[in-house]
PQR file of N, CA, C, O and H, with PARSE charges and radii, in Angstrom:
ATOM      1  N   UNK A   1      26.800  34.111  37.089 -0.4000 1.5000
ATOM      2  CA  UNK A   1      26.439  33.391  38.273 -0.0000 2.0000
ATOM      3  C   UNK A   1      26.724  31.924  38.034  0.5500 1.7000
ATOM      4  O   UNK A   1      26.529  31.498  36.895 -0.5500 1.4000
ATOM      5  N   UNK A   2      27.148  31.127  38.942 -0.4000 1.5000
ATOM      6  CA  UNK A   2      27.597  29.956  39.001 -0.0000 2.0000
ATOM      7  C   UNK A   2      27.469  29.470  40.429  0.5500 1.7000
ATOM      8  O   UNK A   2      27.651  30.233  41.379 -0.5500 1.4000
ATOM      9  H   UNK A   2      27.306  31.472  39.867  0.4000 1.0000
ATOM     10  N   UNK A   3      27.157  28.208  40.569 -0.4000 1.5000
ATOM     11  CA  UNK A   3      27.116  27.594  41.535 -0.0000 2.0000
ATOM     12  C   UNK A   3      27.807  26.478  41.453  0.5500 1.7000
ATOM     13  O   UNK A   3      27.542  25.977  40.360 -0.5500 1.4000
ATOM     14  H   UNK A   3      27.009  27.589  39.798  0.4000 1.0000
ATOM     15  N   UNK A   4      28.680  25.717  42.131 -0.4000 1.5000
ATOM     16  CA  UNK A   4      29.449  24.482  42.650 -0.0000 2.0000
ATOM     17  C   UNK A   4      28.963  23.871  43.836  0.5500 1.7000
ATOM     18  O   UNK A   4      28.510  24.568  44.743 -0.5500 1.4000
ATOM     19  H   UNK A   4      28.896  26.124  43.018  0.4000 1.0000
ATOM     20  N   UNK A   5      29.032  22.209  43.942 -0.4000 1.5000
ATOM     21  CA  UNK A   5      28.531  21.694  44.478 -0.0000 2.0000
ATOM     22  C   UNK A   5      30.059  20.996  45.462  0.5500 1.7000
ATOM     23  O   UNK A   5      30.119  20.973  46.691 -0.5500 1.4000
ATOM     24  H   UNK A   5      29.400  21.642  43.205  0.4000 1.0000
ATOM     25  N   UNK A   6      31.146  20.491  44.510 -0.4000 1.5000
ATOM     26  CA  UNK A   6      31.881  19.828  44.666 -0.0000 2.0000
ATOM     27  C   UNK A   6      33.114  20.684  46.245  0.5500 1.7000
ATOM     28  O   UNK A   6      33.863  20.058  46.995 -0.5500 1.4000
ATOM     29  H   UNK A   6      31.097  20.509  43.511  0.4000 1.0000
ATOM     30  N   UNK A   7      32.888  22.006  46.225 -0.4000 1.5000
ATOM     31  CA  UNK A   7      33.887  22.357  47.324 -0.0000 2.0000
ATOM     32  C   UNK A   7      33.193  23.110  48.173  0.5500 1.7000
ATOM     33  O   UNK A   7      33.738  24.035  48.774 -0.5500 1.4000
ATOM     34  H   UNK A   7      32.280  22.515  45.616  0.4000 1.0000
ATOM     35  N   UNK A   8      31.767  22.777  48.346 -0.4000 1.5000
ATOM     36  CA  UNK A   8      30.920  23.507  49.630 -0.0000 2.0000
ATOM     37  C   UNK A   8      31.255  22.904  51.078  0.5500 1.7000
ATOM     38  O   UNK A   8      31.032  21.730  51.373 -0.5500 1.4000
ATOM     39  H   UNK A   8      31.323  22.026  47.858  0.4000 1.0000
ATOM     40  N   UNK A   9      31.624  23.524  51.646 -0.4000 1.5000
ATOM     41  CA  UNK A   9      31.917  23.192  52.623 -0.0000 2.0000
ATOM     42  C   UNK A   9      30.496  22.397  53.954  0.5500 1.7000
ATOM     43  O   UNK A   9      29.451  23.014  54.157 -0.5500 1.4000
ATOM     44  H   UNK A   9      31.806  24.478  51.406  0.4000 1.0000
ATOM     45  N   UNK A  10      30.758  21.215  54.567 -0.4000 1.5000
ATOM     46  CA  UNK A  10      29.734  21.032  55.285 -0.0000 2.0000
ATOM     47  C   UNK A  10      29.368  21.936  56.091  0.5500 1.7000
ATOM     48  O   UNK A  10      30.293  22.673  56.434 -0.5500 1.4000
ATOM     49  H   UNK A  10      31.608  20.714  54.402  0.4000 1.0000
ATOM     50  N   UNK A  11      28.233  22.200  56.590 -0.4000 1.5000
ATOM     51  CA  UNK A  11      26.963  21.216  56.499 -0.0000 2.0000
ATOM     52  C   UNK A  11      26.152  22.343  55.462  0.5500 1.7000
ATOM     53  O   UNK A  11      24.959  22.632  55.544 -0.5500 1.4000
ATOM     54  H   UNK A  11      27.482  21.601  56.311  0.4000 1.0000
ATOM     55  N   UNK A  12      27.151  22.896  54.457 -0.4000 1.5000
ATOM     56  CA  UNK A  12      26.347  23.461  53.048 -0.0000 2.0000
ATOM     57  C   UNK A  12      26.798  22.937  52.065  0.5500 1.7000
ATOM     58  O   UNK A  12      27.987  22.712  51.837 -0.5500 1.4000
ATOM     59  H   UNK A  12      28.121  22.661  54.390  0.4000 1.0000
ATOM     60  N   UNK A  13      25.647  22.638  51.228 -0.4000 1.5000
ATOM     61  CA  UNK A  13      25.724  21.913  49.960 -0.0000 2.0000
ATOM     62  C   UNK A  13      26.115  22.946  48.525  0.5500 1.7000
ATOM     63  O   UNK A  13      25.812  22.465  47.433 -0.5500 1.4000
ATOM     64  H   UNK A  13      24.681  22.821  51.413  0.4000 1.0000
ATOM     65  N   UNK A  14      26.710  24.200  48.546 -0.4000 1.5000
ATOM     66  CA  UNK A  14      26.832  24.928  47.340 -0.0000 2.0000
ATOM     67  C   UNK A  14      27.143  26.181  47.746  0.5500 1.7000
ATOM     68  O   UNK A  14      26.498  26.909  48.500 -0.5500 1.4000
ATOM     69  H   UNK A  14      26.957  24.590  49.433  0.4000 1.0000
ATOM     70  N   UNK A  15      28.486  26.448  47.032 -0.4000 1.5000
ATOM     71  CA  UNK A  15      29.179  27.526  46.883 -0.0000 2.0000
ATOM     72  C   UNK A  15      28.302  28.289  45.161  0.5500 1.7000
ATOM     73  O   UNK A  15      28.109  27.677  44.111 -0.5500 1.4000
ATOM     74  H   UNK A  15      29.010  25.856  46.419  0.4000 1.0000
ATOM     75  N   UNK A  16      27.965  29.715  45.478 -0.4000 1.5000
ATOM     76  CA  UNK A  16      26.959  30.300  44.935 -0.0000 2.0000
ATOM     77  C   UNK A  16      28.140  31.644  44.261  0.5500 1.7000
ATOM     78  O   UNK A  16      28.571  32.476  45.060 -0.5500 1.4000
ATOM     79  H   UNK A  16      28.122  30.212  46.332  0.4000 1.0000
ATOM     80  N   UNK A  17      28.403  31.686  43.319 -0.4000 1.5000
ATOM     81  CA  UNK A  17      29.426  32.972  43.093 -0.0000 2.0000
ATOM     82  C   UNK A  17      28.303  33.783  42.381  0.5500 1.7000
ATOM     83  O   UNK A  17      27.396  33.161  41.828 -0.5500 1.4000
ATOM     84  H   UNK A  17      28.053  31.010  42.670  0.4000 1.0000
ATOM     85  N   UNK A  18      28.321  35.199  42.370 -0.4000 1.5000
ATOM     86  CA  UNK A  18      28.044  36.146  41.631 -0.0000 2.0000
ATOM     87  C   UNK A  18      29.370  37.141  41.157  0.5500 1.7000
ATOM     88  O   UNK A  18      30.124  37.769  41.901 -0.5500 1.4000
ATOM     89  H   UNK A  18      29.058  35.705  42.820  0.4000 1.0000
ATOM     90  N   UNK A  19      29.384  37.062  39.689 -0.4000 1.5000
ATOM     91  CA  UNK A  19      30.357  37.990  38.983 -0.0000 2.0000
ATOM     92  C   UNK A  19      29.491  39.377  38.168  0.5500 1.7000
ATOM     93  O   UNK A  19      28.508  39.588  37.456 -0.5500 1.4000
ATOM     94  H   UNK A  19      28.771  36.553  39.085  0.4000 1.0000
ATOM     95  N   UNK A  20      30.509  40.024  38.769 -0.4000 1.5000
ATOM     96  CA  UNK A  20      29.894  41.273  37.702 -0.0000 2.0000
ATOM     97  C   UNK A  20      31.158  41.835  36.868  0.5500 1.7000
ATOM     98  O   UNK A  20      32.252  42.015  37.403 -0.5500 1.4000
ATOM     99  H   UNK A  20      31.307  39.853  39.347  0.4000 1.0000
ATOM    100  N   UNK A  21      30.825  42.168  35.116 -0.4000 1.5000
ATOM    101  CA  UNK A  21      30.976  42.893  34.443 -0.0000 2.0000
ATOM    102  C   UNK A  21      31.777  44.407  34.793  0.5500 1.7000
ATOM    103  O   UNK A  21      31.102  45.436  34.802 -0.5500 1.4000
ATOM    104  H   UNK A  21      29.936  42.022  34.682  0.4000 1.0000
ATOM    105  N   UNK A  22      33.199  44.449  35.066 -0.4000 1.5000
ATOM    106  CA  UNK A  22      33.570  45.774  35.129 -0.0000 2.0000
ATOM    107  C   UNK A  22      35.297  46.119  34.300  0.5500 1.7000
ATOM    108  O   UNK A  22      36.345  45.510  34.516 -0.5500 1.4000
ATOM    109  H   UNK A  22      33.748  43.613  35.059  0.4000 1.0000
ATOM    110  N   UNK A  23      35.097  47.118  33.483 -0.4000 1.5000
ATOM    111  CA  UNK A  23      36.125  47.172  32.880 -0.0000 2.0000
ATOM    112  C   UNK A  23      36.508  46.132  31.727  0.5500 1.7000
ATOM    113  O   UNK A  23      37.623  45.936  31.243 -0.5500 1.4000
ATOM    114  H   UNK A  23      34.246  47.613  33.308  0.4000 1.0000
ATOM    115  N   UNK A  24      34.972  45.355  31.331 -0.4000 1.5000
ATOM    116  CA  UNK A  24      35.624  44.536  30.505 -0.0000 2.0000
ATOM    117  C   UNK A  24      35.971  42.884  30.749  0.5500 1.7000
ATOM    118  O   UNK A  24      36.100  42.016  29.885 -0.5500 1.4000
ATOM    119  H   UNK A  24      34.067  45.515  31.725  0.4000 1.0000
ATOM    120  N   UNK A  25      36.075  42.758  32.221 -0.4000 1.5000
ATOM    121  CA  UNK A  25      36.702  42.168  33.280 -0.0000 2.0000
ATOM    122  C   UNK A  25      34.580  40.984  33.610  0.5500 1.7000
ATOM    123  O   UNK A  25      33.425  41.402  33.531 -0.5500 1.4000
ATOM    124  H   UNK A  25      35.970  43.463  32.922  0.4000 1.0000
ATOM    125  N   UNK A  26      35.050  39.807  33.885 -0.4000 1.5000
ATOM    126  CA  UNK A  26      34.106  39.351  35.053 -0.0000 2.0000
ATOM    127  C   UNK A  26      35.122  39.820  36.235  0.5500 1.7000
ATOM    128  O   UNK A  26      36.319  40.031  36.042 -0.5500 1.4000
ATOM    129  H   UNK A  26      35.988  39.468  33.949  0.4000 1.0000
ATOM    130  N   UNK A  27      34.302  39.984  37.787 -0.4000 1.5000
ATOM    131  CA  UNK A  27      34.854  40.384  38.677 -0.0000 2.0000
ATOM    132  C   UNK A  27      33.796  39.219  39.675  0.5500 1.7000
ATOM    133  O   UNK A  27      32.678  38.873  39.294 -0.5500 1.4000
ATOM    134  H   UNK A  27      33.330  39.813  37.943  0.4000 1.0000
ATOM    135  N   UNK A  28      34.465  38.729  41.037 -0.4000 1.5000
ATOM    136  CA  UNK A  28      33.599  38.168  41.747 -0.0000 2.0000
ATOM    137  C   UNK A  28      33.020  39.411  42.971  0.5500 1.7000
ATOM    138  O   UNK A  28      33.638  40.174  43.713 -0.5500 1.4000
ATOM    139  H   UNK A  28      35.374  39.010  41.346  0.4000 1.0000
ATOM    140  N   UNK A  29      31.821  39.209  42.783 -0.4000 1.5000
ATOM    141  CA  UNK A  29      31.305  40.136  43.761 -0.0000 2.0000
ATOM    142  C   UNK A  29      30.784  39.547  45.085  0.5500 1.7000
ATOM    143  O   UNK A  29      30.949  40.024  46.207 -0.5500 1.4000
ATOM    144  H   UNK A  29      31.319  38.589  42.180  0.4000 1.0000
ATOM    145  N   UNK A  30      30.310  38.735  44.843 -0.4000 1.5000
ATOM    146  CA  UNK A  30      29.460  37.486  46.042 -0.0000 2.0000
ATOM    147  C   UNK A  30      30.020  36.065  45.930  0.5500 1.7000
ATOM    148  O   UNK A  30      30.356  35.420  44.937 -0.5500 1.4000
ATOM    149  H   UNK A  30      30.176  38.347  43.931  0.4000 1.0000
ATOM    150  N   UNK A  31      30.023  35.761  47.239 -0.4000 1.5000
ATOM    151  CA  UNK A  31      30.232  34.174  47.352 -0.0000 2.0000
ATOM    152  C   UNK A  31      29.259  33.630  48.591  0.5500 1.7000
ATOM    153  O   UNK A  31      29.160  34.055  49.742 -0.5500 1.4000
ATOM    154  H   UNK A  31      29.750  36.285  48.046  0.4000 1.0000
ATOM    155  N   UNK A  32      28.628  32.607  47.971 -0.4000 1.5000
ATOM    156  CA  UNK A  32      27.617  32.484  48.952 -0.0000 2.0000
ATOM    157  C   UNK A  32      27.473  30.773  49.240  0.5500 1.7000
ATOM    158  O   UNK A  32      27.709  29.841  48.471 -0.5500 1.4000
ATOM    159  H   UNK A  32      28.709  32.261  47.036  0.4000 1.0000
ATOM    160  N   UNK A  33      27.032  30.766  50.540 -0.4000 1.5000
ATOM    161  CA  UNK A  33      27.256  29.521  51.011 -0.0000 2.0000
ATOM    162  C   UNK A  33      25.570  28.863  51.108  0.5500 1.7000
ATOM    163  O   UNK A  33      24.599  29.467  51.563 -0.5500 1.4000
ATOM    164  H   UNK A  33      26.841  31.523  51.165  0.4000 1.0000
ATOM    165  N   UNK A  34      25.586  27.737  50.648 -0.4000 1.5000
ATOM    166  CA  UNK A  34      23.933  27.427  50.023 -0.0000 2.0000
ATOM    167  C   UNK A  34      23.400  26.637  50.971  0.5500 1.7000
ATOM    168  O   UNK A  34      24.366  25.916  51.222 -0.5500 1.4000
ATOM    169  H   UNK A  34      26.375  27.246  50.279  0.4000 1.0000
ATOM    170  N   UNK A  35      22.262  26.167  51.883 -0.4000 1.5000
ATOM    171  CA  UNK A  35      21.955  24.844  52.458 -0.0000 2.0000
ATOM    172  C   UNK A  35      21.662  24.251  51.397  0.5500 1.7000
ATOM    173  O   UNK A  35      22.190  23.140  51.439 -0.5500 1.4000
ATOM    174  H   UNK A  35      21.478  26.753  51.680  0.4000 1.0000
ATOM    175  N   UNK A  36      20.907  24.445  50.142 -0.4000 1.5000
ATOM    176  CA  UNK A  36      19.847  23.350  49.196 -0.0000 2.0000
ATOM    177  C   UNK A  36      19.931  24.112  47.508  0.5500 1.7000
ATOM    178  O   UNK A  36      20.275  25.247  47.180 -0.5500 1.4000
ATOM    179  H   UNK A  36      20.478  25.347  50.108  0.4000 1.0000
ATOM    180  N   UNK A  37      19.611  23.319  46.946 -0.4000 1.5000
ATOM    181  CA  UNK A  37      19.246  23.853  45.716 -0.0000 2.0000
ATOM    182  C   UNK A  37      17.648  24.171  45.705  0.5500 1.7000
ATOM    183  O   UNK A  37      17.161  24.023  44.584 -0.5500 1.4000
ATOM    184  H   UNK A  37      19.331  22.397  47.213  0.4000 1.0000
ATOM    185  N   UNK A  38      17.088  24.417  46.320 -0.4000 1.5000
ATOM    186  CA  UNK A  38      15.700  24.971  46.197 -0.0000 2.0000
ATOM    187  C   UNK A  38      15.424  26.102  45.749  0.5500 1.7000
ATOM    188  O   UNK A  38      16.192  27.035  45.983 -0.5500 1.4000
ATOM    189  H   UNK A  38      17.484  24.536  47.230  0.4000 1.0000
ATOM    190  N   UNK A  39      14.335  26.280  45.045 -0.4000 1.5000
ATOM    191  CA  UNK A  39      13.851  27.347  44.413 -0.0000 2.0000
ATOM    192  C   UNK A  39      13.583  28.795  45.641  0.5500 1.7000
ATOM    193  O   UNK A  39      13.439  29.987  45.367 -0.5500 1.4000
ATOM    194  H   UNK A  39      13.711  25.522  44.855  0.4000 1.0000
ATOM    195  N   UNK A  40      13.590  28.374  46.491 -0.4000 1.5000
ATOM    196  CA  UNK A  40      13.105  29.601  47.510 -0.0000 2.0000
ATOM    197  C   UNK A  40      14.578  29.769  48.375  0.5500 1.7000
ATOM    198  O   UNK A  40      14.758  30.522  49.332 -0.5500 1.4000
ATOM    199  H   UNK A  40      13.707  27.406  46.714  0.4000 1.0000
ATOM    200  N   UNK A  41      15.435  28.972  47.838 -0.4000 1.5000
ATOM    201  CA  UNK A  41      16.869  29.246  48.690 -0.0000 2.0000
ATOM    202  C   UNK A  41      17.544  30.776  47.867  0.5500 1.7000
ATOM    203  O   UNK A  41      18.265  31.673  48.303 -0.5500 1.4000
ATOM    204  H   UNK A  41      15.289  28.360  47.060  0.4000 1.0000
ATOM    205  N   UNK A  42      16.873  30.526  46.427 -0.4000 1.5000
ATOM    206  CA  UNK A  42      17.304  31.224  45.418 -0.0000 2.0000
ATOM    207  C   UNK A  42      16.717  32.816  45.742  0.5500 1.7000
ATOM    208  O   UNK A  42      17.205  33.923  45.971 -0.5500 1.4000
ATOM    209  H   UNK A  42      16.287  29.798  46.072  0.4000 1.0000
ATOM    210  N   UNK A  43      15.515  32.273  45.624 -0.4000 1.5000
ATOM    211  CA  UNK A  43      14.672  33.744  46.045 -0.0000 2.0000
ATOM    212  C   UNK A  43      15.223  34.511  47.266  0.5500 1.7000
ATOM    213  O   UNK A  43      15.632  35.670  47.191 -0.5500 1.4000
ATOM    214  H   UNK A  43      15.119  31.374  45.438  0.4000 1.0000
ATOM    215  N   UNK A  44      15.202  33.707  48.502 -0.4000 1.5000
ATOM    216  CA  UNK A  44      15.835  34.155  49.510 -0.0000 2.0000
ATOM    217  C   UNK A  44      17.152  35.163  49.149  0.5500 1.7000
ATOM    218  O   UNK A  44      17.120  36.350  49.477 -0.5500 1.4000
ATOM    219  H   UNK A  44      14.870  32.766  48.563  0.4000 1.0000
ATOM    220  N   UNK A  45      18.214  34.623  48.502 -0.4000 1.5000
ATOM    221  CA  UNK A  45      19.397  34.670  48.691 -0.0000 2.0000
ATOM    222  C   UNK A  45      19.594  36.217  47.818  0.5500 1.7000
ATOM    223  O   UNK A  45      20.419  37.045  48.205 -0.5500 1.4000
ATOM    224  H   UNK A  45      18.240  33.659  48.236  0.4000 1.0000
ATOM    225  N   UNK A  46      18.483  36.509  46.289 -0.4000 1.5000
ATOM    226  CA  UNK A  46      18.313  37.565  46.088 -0.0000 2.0000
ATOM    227  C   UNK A  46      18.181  38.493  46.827  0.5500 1.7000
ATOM    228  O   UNK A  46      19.156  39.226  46.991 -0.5500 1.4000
ATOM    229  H   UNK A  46      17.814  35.836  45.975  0.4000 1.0000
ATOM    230  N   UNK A  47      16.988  38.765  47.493 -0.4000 1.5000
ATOM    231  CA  UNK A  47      16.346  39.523  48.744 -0.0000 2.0000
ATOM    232  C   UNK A  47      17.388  39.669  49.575  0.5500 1.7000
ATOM    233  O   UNK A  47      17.611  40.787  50.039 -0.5500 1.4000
ATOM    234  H   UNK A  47      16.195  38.170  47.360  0.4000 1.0000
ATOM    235  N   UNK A  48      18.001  38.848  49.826 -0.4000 1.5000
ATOM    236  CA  UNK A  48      19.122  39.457  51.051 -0.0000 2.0000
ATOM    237  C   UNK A  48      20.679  40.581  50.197  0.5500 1.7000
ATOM    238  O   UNK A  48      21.591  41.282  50.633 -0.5500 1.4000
ATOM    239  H   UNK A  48      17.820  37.940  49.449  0.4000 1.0000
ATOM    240  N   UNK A  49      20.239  40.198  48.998 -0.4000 1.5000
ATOM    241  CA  UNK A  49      21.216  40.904  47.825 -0.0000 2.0000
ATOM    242  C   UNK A  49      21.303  42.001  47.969  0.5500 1.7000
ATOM    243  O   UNK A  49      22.289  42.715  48.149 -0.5500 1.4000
ATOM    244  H   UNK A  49      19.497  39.628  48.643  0.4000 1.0000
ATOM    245  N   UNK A  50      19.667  42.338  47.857 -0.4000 1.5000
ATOM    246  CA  UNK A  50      19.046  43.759  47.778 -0.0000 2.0000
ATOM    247  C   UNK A  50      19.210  44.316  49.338  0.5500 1.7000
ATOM    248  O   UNK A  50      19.785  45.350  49.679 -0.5500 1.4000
ATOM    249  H   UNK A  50      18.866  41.758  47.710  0.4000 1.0000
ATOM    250  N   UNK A  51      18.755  43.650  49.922 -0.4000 1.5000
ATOM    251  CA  UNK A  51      18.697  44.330  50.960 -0.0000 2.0000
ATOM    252  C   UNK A  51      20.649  44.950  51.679  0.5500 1.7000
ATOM    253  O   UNK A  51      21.110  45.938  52.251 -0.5500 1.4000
ATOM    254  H   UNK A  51      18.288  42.810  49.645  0.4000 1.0000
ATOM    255  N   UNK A  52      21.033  43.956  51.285 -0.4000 1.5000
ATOM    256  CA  UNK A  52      22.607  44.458  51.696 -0.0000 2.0000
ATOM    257  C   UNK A  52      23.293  45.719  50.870  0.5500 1.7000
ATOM    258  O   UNK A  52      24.267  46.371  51.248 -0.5500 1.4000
ATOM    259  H   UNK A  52      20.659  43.154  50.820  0.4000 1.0000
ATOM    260  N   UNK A  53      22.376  45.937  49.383 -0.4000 1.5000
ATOM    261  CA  UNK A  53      23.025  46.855  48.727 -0.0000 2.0000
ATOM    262  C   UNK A  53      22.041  47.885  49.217  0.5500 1.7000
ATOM    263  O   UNK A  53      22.532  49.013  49.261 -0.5500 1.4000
ATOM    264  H   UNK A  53      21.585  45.408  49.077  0.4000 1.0000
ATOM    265  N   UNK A  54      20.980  47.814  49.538 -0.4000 1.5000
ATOM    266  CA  UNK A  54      20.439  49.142  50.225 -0.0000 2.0000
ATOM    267  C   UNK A  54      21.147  49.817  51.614  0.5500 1.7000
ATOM    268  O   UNK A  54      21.432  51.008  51.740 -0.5500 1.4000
ATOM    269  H   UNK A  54      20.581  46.897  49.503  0.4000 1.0000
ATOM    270  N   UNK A  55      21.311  48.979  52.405 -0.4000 1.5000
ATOM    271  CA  UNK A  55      22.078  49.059  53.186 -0.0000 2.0000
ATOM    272  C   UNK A  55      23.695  49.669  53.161  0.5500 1.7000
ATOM    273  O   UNK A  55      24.117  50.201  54.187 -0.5500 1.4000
ATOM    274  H   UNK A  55      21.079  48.012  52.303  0.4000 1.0000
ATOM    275  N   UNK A  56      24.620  49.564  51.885 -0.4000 1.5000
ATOM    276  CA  UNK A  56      25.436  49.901  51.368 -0.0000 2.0000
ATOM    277  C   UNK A  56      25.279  51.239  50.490  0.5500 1.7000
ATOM    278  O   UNK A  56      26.208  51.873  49.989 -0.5500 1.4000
ATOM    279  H   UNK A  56      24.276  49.132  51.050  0.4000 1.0000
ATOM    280  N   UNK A  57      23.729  51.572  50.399 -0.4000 1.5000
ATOM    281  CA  UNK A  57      23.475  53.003  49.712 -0.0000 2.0000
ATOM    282  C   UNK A  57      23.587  52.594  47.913  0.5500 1.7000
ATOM    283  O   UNK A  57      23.869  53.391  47.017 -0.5500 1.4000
ATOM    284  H   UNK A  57      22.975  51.056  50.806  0.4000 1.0000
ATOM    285  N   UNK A  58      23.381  51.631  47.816 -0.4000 1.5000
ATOM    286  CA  UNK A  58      23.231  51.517  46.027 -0.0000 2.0000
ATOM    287  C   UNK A  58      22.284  50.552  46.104  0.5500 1.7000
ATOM    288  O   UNK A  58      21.600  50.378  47.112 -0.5500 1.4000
ATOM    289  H   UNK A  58      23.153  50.984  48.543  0.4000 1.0000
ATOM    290  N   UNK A  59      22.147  49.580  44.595 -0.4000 1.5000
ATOM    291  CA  UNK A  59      21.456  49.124  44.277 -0.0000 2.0000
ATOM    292  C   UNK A  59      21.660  47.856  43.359  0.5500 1.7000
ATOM    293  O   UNK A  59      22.379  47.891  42.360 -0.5500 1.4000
ATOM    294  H   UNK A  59      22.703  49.721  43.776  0.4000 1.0000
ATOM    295  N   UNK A  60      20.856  46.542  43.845 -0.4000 1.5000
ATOM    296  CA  UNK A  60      21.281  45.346  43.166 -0.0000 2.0000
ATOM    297  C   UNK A  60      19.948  45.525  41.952  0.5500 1.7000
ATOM    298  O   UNK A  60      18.747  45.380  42.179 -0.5500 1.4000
ATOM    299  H   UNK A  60      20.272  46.514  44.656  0.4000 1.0000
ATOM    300  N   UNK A  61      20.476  45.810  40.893 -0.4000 1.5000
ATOM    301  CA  UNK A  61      19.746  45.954  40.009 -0.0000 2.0000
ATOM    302  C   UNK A  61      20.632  45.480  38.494  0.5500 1.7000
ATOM    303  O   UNK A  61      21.021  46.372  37.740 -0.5500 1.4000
ATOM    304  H   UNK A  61      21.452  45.927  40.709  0.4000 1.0000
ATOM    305  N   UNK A  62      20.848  44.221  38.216 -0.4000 1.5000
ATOM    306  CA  UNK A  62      21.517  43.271  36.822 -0.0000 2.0000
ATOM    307  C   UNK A  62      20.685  43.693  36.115  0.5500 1.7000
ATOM    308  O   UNK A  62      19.518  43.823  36.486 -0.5500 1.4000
ATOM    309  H   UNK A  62      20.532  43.496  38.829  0.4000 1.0000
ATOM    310  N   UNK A  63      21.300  44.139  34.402 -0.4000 1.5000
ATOM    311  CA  UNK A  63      21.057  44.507  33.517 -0.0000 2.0000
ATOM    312  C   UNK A  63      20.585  42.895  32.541  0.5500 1.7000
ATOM    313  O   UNK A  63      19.603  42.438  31.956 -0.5500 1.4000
ATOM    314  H   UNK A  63      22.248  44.033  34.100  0.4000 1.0000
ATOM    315  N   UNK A  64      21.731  42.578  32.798 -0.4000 1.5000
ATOM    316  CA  UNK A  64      21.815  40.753  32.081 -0.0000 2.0000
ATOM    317  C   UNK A  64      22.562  39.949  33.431  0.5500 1.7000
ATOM    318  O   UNK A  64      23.468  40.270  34.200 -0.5500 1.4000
ATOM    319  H   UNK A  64      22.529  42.949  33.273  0.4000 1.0000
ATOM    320  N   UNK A  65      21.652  38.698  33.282 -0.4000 1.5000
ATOM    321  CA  UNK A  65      22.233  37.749  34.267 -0.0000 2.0000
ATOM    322  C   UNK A  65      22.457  36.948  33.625  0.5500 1.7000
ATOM    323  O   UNK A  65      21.406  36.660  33.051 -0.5500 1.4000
ATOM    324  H   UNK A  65      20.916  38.438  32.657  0.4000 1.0000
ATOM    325  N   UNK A  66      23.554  36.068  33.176 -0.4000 1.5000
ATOM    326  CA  UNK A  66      23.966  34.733  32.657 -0.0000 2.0000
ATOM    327  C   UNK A  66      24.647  33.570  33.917  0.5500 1.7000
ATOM    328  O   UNK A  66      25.446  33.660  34.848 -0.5500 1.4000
ATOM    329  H   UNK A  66      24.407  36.302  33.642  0.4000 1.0000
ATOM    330  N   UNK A  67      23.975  32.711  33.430 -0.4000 1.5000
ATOM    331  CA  UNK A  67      24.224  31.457  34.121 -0.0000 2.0000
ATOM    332  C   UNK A  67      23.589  30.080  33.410  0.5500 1.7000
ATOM    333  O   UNK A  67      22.843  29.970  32.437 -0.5500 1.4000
ATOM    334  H   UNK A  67      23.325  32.637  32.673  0.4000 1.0000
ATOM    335  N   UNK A  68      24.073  29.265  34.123 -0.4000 1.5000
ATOM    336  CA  UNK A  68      24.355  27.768  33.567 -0.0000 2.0000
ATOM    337  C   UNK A  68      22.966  27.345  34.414  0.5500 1.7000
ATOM    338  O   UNK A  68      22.700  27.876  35.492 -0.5500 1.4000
ATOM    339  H   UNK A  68      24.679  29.355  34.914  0.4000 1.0000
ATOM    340  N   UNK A  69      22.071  26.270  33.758 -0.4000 1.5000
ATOM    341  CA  UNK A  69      21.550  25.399  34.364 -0.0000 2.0000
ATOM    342  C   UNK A  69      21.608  23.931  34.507  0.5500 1.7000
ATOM    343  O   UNK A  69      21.683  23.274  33.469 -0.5500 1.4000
ATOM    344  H   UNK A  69      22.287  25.839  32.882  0.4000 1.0000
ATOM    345  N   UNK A  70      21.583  23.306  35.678 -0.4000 1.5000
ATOM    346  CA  UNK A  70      22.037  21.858  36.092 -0.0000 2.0000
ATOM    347  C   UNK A  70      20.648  21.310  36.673  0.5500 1.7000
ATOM    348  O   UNK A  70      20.275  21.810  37.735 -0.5500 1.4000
ATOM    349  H   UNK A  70      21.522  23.840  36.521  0.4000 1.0000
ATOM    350  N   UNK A  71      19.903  20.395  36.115 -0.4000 1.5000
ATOM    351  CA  UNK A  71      18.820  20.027  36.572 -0.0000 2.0000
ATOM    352  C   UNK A  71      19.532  18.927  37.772  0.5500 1.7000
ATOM    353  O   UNK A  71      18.804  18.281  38.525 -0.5500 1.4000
ATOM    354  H   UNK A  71      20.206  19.990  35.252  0.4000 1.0000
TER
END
């Protein structure tokens, strides 16, 4: 997981990637468009994770999540 600040498009402040692990491979699975760096933008943005992979008949369930932190 990675987030960028520098090519979000207005009036969002952060391009949000999620990669997953396949074949060996990172793969991009999600790209997500951010209003804020807030802690509940985060939470949010999970929850809608889940809910889209239920919806899709599987399941957002990461074994290991790696990512960078930027205070």
């Amino acid at each position: 997981m990675d987030g960028t600040f520098d090519i979000a498009p207005a009036p969002f402040k952060q391009v949000y990637l999620i990669h997953a692990e396949k074949f060996g491979q990172g793969l991009p699975v999600a790209f997500c468009l951010l209003p804020n760096k807030r802690g509940r933008t985060y939470l949010e943005l999970f929850e809608r994770l889940k809910e889209q992979a239920i919806l899709l008949k599987t399941k957002f369930d990461p074994k290991r999540i790696i990512t960078d932190f930027e205070p």
